[in-house]
C-alpha positions, 0 to 999 in steps of 0.5 A: 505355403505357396504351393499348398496354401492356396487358400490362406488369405492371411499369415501372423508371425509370433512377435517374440520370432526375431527373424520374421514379422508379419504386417496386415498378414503379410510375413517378412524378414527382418533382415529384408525389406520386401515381402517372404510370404504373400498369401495366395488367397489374400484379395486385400494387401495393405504394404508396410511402409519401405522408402523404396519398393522394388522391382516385383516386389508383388509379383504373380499373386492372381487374387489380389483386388486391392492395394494399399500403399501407406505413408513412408514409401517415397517411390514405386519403381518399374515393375514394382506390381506385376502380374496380378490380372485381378488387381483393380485399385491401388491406393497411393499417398499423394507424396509417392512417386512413380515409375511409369511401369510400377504397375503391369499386366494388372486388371484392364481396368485398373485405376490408382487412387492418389489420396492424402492418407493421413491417419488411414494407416491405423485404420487398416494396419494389424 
């Protein structure tokens, strides 16, 4: 799917697969707790909620513009985001704490929305 789905902008796991689990059309394994499959053309991701996201947990994804993060991820690490030149806003909770590089070699005008987030996730989850 990453080499010739380029324009899948959403991926939907069947909820009866005990592997995999897809999240606002993200695809990941049960057993992990980082994305397997980002779609290429998706423009807005919405992350299911980890206490930690890791180093390049999104990483090179060219067309993504729009970034949530939800309630429950207690902290972005360096380098968490890196190499979406066209991601331009992230929405974080208040309560998340970040590493000074968690995001890089994003858009030049890149700006974090730090917001109370109470009850946007049933707003924009599958």
């Amino acid at each position: 799917l990453r080499d010739f789905g380029k324009n899948i902008e959403a991926a939907y796991v069947d909820p009866e697969n005990k592997k995999l689990s897809s999240y606002c059309g993200v695809v990941y394994d049960n057993d992990m707790s980082e994305p397997l499959y980002i779609p290429t053309g998706m423009t807005r991701m919405v992350l299911k909620p980890f206490e930690t996201v890791g180093k390049n947990y999104v990483y090179n994804h060219p067309n993504i513009e729009e970034l949530h993060i939800l309630e429950g991820t207690k902290k972005l690490e360096n380098w968490a985001v890196e190499k979406c030149p066209n991601l331009k806003v992230a929405y974080i909770p208040l309560d998340t704490e970040l590493d000074e590089n968690a995001f890089v070699d994003v858009h030049p005008e890149f700006q974090i929305i730090r917001q109370d987030q109470t009850g946007i996730k049933d707003v924009i989850a599958d």
